[in-house]
C-alpha positions in Angstrom: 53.7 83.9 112.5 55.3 83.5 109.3 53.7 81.4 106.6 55.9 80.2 103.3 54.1 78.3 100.7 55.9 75.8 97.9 55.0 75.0 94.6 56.4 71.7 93.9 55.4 71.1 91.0 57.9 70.4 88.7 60.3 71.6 90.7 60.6 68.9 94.2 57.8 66.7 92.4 58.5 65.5 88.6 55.3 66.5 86.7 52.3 68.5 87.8 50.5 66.7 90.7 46.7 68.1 89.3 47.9 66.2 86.3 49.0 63.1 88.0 46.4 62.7 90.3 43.6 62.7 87.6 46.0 60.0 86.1 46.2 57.9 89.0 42.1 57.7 89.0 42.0 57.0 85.6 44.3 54.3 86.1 42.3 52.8 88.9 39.2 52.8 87.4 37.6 55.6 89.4 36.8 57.7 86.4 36.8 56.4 82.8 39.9 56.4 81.2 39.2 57.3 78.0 36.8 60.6 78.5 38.9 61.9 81.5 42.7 61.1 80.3 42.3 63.4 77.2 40.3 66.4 79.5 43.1 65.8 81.6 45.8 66.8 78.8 43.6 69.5 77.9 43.7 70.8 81.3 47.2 71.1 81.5 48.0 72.2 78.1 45.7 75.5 78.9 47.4 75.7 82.1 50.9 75.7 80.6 49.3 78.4 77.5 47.9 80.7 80.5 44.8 80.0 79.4 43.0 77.5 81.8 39.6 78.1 83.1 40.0 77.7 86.7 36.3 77.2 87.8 35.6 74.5 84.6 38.9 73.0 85.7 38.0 72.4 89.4 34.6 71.2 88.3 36.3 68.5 86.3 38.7 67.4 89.2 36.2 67.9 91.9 32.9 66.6 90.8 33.9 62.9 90.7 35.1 63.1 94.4 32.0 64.2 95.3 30.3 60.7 94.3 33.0 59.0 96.9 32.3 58.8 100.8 35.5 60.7 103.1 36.9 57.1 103.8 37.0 56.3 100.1 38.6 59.6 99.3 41.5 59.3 102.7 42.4 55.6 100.9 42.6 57.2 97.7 44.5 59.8 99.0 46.3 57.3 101.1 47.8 55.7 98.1 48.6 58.2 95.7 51.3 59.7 98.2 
């Protein structure tokens, strides 16, 4: 079995999804705004300099999830796509 795997960012999907989703919580109130918007931009300016620490990176867009029950997370997930 063959498996191909697709980047999409900014290529199918305008903008960098990582980037947009931690945009969508912001913008929801799920994470505050202000602390998590600028970390955000941070992220992805290191990830477009080749720079980005991966692990600190995931702990930013991971540990808020994990405060959320699995239904909470599916809506979320729900509406963003």
């Amino acid at each position: 079995m063959a498996l191909t795997l697709f980047d999409l960012d900014n290529t199918l999907l305008s903008g960098d999804s990582d980037h947009a989703w931690m945009k969508f919580l912001s913008s929801r109130g799920i994470v505050d705004a202000e602390c998590f918007n600028h970390r955000n931009d941070q992220f992805y300016a290191d990830y477009m300099a080749g720079t980005l620490d991966i692990q600190a990176f995931l702990n930013f867009q991971l540990t808020p999830l994990a405060a959320h029950p699995r239904a909470q997370l599916n809506a979320w997930h729900r509406e963003y796509l």
